[in-house]
C-alpha positions in Angstrom: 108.3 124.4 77.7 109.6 121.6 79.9 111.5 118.4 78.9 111.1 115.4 80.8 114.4 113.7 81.5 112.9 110.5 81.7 116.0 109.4 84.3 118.9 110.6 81.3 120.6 112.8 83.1 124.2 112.4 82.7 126.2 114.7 80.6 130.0 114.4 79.1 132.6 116.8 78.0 135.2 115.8 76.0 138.2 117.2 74.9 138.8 118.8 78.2 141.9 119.3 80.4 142.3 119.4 84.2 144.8 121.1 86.2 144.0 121.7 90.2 140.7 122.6 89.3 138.0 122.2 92.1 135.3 119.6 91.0 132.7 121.9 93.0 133.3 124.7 90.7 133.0 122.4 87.8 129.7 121.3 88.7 128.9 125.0 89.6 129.5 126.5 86.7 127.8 124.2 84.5 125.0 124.9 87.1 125.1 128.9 86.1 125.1 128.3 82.7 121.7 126.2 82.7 120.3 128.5 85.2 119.8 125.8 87.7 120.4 126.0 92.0 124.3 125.0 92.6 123.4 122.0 94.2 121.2 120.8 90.9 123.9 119.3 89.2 127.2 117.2 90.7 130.8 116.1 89.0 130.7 112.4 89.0 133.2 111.0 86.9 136.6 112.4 85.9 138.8 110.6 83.4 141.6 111.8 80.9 140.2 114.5 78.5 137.1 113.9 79.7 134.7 115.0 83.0 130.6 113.8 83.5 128.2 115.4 85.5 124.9 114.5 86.5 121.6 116.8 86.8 119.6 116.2 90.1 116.3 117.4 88.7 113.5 115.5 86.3 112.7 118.6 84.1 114.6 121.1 82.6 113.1 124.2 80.5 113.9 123.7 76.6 115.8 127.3 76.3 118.2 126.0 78.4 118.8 122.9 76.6 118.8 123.9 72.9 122.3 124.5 71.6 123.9 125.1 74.4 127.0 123.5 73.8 129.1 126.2 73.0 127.8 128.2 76.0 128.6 125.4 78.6 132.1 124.9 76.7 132.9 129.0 77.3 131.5 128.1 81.0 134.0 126.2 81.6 136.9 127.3 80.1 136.5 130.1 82.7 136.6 127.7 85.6 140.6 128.2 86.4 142.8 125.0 85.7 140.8 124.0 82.9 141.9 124.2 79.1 139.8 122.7 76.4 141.1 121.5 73.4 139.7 122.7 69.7 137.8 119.8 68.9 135.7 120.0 72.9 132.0 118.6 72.3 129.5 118.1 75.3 127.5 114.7 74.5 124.2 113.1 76.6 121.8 111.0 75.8 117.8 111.7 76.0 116.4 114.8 75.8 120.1 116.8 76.9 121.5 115.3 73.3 119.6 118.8 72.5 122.7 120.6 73.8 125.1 119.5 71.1 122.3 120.8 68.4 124.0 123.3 66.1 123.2 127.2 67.4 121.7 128.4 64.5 118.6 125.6 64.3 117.9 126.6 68.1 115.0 129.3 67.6 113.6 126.6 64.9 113.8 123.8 67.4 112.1 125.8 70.1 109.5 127.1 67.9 108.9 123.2 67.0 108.9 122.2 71.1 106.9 125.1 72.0 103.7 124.2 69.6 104.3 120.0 70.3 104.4 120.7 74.4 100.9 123.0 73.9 99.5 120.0 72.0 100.9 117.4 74.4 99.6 119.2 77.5 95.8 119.9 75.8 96.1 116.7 75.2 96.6 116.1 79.0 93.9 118.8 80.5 91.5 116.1 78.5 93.0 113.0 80.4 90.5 112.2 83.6 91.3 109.7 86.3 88.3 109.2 89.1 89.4 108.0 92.6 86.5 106.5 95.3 87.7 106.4 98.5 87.5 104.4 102.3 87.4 100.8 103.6 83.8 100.5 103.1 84.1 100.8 99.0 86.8 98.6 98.9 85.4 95.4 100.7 82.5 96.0 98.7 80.0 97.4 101.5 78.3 100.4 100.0 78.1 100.6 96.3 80.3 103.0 94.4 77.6 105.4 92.6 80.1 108.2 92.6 82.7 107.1 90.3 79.9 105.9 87.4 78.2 109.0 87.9 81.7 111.0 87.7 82.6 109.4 84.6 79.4 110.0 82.8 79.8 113.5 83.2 83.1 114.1 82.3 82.9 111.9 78.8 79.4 114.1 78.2 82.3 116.8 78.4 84.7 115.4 76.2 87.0 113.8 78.8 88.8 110.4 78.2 88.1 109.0 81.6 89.9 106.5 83.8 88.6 104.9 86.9 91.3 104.4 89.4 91.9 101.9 92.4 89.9 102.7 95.4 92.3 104.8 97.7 92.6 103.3 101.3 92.6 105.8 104.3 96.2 105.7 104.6 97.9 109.6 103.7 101.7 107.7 102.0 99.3 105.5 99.7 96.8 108.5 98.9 99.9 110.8 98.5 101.4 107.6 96.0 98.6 107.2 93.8 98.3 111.0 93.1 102.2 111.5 92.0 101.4 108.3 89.7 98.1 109.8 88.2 100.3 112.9 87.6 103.7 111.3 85.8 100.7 109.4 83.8 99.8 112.4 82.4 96.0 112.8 83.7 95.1 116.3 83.8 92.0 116.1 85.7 91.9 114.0 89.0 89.1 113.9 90.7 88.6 112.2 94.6 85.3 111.4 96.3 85.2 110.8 100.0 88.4 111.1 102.5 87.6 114.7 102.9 86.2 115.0 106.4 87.1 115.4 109.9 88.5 111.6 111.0 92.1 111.0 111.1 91.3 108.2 108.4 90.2 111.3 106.2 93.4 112.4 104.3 92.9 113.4 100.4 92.6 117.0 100.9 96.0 116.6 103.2 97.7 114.0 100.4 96.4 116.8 97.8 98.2 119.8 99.8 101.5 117.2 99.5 102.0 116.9 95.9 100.1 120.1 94.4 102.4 123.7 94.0 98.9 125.8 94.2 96.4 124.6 96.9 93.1 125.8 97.7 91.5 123.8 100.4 88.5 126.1 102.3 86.4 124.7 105.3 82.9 124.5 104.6 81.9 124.2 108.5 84.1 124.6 111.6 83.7 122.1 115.0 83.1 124.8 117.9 82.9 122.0 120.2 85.3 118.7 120.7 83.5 115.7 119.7 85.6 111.9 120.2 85.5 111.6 116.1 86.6 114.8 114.7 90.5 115.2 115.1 90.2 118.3 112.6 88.7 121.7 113.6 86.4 121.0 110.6 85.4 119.8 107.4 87.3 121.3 104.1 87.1 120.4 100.3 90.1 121.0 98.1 91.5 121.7 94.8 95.5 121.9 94.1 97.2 122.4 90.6 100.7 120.7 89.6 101.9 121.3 86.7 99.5 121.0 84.0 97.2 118.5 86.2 94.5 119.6 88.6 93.7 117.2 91.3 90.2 117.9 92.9 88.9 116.7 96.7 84.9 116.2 96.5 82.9 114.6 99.9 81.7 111.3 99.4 77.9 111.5 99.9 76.3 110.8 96.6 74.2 113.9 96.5 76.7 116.4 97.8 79.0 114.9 94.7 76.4 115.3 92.6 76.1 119.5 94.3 79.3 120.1 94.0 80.5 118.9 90.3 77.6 120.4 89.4 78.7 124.0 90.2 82.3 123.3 89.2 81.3 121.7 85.8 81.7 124.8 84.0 85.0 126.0 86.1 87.0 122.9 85.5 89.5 125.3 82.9 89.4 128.0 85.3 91.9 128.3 88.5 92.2 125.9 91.6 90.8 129.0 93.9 87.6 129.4 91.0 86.8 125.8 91.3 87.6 125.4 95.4 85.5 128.7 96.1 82.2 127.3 93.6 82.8 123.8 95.7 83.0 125.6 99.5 79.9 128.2 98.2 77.7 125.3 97.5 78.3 123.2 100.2 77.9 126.0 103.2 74.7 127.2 101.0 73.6 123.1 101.7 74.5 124.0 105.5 72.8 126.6 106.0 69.5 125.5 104.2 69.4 122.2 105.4 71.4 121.3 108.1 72.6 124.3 109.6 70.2 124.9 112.8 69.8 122.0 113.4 73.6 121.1 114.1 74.3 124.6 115.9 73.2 123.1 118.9 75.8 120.1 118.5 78.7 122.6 118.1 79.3 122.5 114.2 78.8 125.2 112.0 78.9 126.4 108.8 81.9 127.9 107.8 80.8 131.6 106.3 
């Protein structure tokens, strides 16, 4: 498991004694000792018996939280020019207060944050949020049947469902709204529209910016330039971070309606399960229904 800093990430030693010591090393071997990259954590204050350093991350795994005083202390003490005195404590506030927990409740502790962070992130998977997107949905020129239909679904599911703000065609704001979805704690967020082959179309591009794992396959390729397309075709996506799976659908109302209905029972699978079901069912559409006829116009399906 995972503890949020929530922005408390400064951390003390006391009873500490400096002589010539290099504050890089400092930081560094506090660094080692938490198993995070050298450049992760920073010496920013120095006074008598005393040093602070700050950690330049958000989340830090629990194991190497959980009373590790005494192991940072012994870190330390290696560093040359430093001497610590008998009574040396490491204090923080927040989550890092965990270091100074006595060694032998660590195992109990972790057993304890283990079970609560599986609760807290079911609890999460089950957390919906449903973006429409484009100009014409927010001045009110088409009506939004996506999102009510959307919503619906997921509830019939078990979902505690959100609507969101209508996303404008701009990638920073798109890219914005998804980070804030995920520090919110939605597991499941779901985009309609934005997904085609326009410059104004960016969700599967703002998805590809904040998700780890992406999976973002063309359902038909443009073999021929036309003025509108800027994008050698048209592509739905799905992308995992963390816990939270954020998920690209078109915007026609029927093609929604196609595709959530052969990811409905994939939503707890992977981001490539539910991106291949999505891609299949679209380019089976294509083919069906609209693929000779648009041959001839340079766009086809993507198989």
């Amino acid at each position: 498991m995972e503890y949020n800093l929530l922005r408390k990430t400064e951390m003390r030693v006391r009873g500490v004694h400096l002589n010539e010591c290099h504050l890089g090393e400092l930081a560094g071997a506090i660094a080692k000792c938490l198993g995070l990259p050298h450049d992760r954590v920073i010496t920013i204050d120095v006074r008598e018996r005393e040093i602070a350093f700050d950690l330049l991350l958000h989340e830090i795994p629990a194991e190497m939280v959980v009373g590790r005083e005494q192991a940072l202390l012994s870190a330390l003490s290696a560093v040359p020019g430093v001497t610590l005195d008998a009574d040396a404590s490491v204090s923080a506030d927040g989550v890092l207060g965990l270091i100074a927990l006595p060694e032998e409740m660590r195992e109990s502790v972790l057993h304890a944050s283990a079970r609560m962070g599986d609760e807290v992130a079911n609890r999460v998977r089950r957390r919906a949020l449903v973006f429409p997107t484009g100009y014409e949905v927010r001045q009110g020129l088409i009506e939004d049947t996506n999102t009510p239909y959307l919503m619906r679904e997921l509830e019939q599911m078990g979902y505690r469902v959100s609507q969101g703000e209508v996303l404008p065609d701009d990638l920073d704001a798109v890219i914005g709204a998804f980070y804030r979805a995920i520090e919110d704690g939605y597991g499941l967020v779901i985009t309609t529209g934005g997904v085609g082959a326009e410059a104004k179309d960016v969700n599967v591009e703002a998805m590809e910016a904040v998700c780890e794992e992406v999976f973002a396959p063309y359902i038909v390729r443009f073999t021929q330039v036309h003025h509108r397309h800027q994008k050698p075709g048209i592509r739905v996506g799905v992308g995992q971070s963390g816990v939270t799976k954020v998920i690209n659908l078109p915007g026609p109302h029927d093609e929604v309606v196609l595709c959530f209905q052969a990811i409905r029972p994939l939503l707890d699978e992977g981001p490539d399960v539910i991106a291949r079901a999505m891609a299949d069912a679209m380019k089976q559409r294509w083919m069906t229904h609209a693929g000779h006829a648009q041959k001839g116009h340079g766009i086809l399906p993507d198989v």
